[in-house]
Phi, psi and omega in degrees: 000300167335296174279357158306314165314296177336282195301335174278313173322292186292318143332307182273313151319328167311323195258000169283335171283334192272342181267005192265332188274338166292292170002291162304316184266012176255293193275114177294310192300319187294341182277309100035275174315279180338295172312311162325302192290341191287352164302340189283117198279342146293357167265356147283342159279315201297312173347276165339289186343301188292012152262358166299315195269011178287297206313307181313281211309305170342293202291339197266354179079026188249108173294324202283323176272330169294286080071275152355275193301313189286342190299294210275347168278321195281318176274002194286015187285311185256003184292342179256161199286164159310141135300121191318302204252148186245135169310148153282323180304322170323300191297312161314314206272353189246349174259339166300313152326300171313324173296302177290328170281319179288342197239135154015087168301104153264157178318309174297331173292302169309342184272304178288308193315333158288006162289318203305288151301317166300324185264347165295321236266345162293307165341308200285288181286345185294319204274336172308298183315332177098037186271068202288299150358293154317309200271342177256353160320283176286351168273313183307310227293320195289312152328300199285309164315312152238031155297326171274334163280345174279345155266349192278305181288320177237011164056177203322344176258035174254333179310343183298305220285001199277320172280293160001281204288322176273035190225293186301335190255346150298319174292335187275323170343281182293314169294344191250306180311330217261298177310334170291321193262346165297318200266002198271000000 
């Protein structure tokens, strides 16, 4: 019954996330709108965060808390007000971001863009399998990857992304090792 539960539970966050990504990508304003608040550079610390509870359920097998959580990571874009005054790089790095989800979907944009998912969604099984080795393998590969495609892409204003993601992947680091060798 439980997994059953689970297994609905998790369907329907899945699909309130496909639809905030339709969302996005139809409304112009809400998309617009999103972006703006997405200027407060805490929401670029928080981000990270949310791959301790990716990573927990994945290892504890709660679909419903994975699901949940990319849910809530995906909206965590817009939990801050705008910021008064915006970095320019911040600003820079982000219409550059803006640019790239909007302009000329091409076959190679989609082949990268589909890292993204693909490497959650390996995260998701090394640690379901009970790999922590694997699952901490690929939370670096997902730091490091998009520390590099965010200097690669916006150039010097990709480096703001750099203290976030190595801030963010430490904390997960220290929280997933601790919690591993607690439940161990």
């Amino acid at each position: 019954m439980r997994k059953r539960f689970d297994k609905k539970v998790a369907v329907l966050f899945a699909v309130l996330s496909m639809a905030f990504i339709f969302l996005m990508g139809t409304d112009h304003e809400f998309f617009e709108w999103a972006f703006s608040r997405h200027q407060n550079i805490l929401s670029w610390y928080i981000r990270p965060i949310f791959m301790i509870p990716i990573c927990y359920f994945a290892f504890k097998r709660n679909a419903t808390g994975i699901s949940a959580t990319i849910f809530l990571l995906l909206i965590s874009m817009f939990w801050f007000p705008r910021p008064d005054a915006i970095d320019p790089k911040v600003a820079d790095f982000l219409a550059m971001e803006r640019e790239y989800l909007t302009e000329n979907w091409t076959a190679a944009k989609i082949m990268v863009t589909s890292i993204v998912p693909i490497s959650m969604g390996l995260l998701i099984w090394g640690l379901w399998k009970r790999n922590i080795k694997a699952g901490i393998g690929v939370l670096i590969g997902i730091a490091v990857g998009k520390i590099m495609w965010s200097v690669v892409e916006g150039g010097t204003s990709g480096a703001k992304v750099i203290i976030p993601a190595v801030v963010g992947l430490g904390i997960c680091l220290v929280a997933i090792i601790w919690w591993y060798k607690s439940d161990c």
